[in-house]
C-alpha positions in Angstrom: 0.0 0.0 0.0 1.8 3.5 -1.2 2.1 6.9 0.8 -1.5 8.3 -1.3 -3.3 5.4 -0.4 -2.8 5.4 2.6 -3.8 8.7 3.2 -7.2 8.8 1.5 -7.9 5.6 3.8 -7.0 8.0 7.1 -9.0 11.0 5.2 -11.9 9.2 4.3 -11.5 7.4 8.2 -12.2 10.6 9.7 -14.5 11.5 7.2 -16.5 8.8 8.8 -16.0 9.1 12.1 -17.1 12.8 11.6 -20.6 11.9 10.0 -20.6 9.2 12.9 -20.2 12.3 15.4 -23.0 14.4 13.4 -25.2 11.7 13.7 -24.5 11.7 17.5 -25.8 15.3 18.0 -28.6 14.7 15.9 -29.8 11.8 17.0 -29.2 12.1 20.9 -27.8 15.9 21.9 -25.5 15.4 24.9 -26.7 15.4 28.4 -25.4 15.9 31.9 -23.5 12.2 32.8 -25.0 10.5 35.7 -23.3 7.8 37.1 -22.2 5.2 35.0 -24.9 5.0 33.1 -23.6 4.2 28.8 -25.2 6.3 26.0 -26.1 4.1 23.2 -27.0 4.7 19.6 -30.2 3.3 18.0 -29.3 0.4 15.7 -29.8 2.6 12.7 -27.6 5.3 13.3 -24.6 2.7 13.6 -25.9 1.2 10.4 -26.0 4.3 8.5 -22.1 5.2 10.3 -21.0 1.9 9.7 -22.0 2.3 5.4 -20.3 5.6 5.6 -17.5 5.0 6.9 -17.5 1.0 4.6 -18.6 3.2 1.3 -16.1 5.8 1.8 -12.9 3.6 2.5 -14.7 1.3 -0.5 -14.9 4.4 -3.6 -13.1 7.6 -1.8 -16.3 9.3 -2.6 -17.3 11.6 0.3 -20.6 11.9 -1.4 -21.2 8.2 -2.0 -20.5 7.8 1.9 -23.0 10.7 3.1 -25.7 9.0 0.4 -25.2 5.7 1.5 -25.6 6.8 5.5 -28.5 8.5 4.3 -29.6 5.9 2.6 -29.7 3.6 5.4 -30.8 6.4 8.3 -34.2 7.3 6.1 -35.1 3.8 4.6 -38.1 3.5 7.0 -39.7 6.8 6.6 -39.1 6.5 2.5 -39.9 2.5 2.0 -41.6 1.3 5.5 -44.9 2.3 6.7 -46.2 -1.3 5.7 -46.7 -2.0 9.8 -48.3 1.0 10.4 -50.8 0.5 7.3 -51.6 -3.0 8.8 -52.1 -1.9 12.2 -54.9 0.8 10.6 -56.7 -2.2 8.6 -56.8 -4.0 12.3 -57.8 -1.4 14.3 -60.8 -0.9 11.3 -61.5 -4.5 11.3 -62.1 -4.6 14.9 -64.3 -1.6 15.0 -66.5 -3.1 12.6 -66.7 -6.2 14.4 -67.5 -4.4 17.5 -70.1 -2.1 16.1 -72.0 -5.5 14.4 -71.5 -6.8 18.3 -73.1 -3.8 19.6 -75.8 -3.4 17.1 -77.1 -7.3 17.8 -76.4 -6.7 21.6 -79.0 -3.8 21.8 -81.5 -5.7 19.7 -81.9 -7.7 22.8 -83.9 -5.0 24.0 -80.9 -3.9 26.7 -79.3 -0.5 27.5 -76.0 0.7 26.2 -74.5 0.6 29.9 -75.2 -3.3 30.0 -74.5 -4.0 26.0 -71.0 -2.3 26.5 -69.4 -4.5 29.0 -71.1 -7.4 27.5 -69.3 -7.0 24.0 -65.9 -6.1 25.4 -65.0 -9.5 26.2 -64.9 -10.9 22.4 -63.7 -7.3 21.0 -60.4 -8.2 19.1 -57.0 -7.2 20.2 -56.7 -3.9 18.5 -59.2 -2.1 19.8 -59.7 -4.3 23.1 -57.7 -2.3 25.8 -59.6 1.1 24.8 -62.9 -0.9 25.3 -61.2 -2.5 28.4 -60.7 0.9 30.1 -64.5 2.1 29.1 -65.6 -0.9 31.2 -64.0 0.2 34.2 -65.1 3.5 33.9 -68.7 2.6 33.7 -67.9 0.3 37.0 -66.9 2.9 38.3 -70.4 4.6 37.9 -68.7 7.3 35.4 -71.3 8.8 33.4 -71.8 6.9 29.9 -71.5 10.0 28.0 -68.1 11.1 29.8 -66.9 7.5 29.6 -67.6 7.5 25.6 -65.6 10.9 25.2 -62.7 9.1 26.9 -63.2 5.9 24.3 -62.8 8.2 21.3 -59.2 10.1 23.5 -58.1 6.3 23.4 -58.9 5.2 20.0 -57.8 8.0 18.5 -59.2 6.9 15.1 -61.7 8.8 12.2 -63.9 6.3 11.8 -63.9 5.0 15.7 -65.1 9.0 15.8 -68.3 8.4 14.0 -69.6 5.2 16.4 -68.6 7.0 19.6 -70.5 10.4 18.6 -73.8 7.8 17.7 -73.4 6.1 20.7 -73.3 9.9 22.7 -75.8 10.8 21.0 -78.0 7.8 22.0 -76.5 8.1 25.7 -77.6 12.1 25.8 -80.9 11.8 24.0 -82.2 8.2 24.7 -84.0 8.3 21.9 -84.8 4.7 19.5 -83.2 4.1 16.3 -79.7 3.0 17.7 -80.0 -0.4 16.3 -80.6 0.9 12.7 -77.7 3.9 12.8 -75.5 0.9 14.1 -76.2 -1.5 11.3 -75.1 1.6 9.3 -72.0 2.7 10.8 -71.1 -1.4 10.6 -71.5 -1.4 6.6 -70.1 1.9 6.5 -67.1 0.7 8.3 -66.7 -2.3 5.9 -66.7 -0.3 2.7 -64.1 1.9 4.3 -62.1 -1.2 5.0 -62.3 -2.5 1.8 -61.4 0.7 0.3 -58.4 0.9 2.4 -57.2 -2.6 1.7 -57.3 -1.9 -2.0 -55.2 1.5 -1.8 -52.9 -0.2 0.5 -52.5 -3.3 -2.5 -51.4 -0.6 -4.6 -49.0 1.6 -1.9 -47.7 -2.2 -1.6 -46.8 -2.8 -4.9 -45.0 0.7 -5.2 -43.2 0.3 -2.6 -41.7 -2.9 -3.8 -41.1 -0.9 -6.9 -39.4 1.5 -5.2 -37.1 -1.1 -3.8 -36.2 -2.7 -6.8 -35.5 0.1 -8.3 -32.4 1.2 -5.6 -31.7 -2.4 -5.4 -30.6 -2.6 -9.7 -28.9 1.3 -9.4 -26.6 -0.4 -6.1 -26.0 -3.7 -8.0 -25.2 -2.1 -11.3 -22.8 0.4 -9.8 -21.5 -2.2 -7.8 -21.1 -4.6 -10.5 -19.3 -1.7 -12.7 -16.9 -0.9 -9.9 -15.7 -4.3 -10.1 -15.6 -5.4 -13.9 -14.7 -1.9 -15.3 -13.5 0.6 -12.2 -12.5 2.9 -15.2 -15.9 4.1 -16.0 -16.7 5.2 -12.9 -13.1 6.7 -13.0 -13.9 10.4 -13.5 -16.1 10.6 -10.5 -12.9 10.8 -8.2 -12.4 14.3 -9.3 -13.9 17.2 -7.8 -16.0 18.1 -10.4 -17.3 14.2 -10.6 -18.4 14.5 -7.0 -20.6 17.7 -7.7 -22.1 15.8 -10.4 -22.6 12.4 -8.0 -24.3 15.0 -6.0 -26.4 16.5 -8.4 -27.2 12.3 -9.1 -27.9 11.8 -5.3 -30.3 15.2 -5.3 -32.4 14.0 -7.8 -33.2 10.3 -6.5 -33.5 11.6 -3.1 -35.9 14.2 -4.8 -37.6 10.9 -6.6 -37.9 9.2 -3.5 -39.5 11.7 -1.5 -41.9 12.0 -4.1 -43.4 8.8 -4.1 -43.0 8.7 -0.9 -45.4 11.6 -0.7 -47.5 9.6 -3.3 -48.1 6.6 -0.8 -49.0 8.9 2.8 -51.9 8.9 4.2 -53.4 12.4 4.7 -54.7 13.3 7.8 -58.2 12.8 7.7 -60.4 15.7 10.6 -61.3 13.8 13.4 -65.2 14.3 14.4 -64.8 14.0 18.0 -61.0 16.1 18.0 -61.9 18.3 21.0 -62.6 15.4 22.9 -59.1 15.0 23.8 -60.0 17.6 26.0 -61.7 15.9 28.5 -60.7 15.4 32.3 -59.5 12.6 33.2 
């Protein structure tokens, strides 16, 4: 190994370690020591160091390393959100199961007080500790329509909105027709959950797009840096990393734009205010 070599290894070294540090102070500022107690990075943050500091010592290129870290440090909030899409179509699935529940509970001629404790128990996992804590409140001898307001604060949900504000309204007004606006709320609940399991077919598939799109631009980089290093010769200039650059803006640019494509907006909650409420 000669003198130049070398020395772009110990530039590019600290070139790493530098971006390690940034991430640092981004990622956790520093804070008063106490004890003994060891400050550790998430697991991401050493992944994206740990491609920096590999890419740079790999190709020389400081802009290939601070891609490559960023790369890695945004992959979940430009490819993920598959868990939290799932976790939506369960929470919706539930509700509608519930709100079926409910509807056939209160055809047996009961009250809302007695039908809600009695569904709770085969409510499904996503939505069963919210209805959990409404069952203990109404133990408690909490009022049914304070006790609702505190089901919507823990659901947290635009569609959960629109059964809690029927069931208030029954709870204020005690007037008849709950079983039908139920049986409503239940079909319109299942349209909305078909909907969203057909938008989220299609956010799938671009997603996996998306990914095989970065995974051929790696692998055919890669696979030129080994068979023909010359091509990508010219990039080791300065004037080649300002164009890399330039590269890296505009698939980052990409990126975010279908990421945009594939978020959810944020839909107005009914019942928003009720997060309000005393506890």
């Amino acid at each position: 190994m000669d003198v130049s070599t070398l020395a772009g290894l110990m530039v590019f070294a600290g070139f790493g370690a530098a971006l390690w540090l940034l991430v640092v102070v981004i990622v956790r500022p520093p804070q008063p020591r106490t004890g003994r107690r060891r400050v550790r990075l998430p697991r991401r943050a050493q992944a994206a160091a740990a491609v920096a500091v590999l890419v740079a010592i790999v190709t020389r290129w400081p802009v290939a390393a601070a891609a490559g870290a960023a790369l890695v440090w945004w992959w979940p909030a430009l490819f993920g959100g598959a868990v939290g899409a799932r976790l939506r179509l369960e929470r919706l699935e539930a509700l509608a199961c519930w709100t079926e529940a409910l509807k056939d509970t209160v055809a047996g001629a009961i009250g809302l007080d007695e039908a809600i404790p009695a569904t709770t128990a085969g409510a499904a996992a996503a939505i069963r500790p919210a209805l959990d804590r409404l069952t203990e409140r109404l133990r408690a001898r909490e009022p049914l329509p304070s006790a609702l307001r505190h089901l919507a604060v823990d659901l947290d949900d635009p569609s959960a909105d629109l059964v809690v504000a029927a069931l208030l309204l029954n709870a204020q007004l005690r007037g008849p027709g709950l079983q039908a606006t139920l049986a409503a709320l239940a079909v319109s609940t299942r349209d909305e959950l078909d909907l969203r399991r057909k938008v989220e077919a299609g956010r799938r598939a671009l997603r996996t797009g998306v990914r095989i799109i970065v995974g051929t631009t790696l692998g055919f980089v890669g696979a030129l840096a080994l068979l023909d290093s010359a091509y990508l010769r010219p990039y080791d200039s300065l004037t080649g990393q300002l164009v890399l650059a330039v590269v890296a803006g505009i698939f980052a640019a990409a990126f975010a734009w279908l990421r945009a494509l594939g978020r959810d907006g944020d839909p107005t909650r009914l019942l928003a205010t009720a997060g309000t409420v005393t506890r």
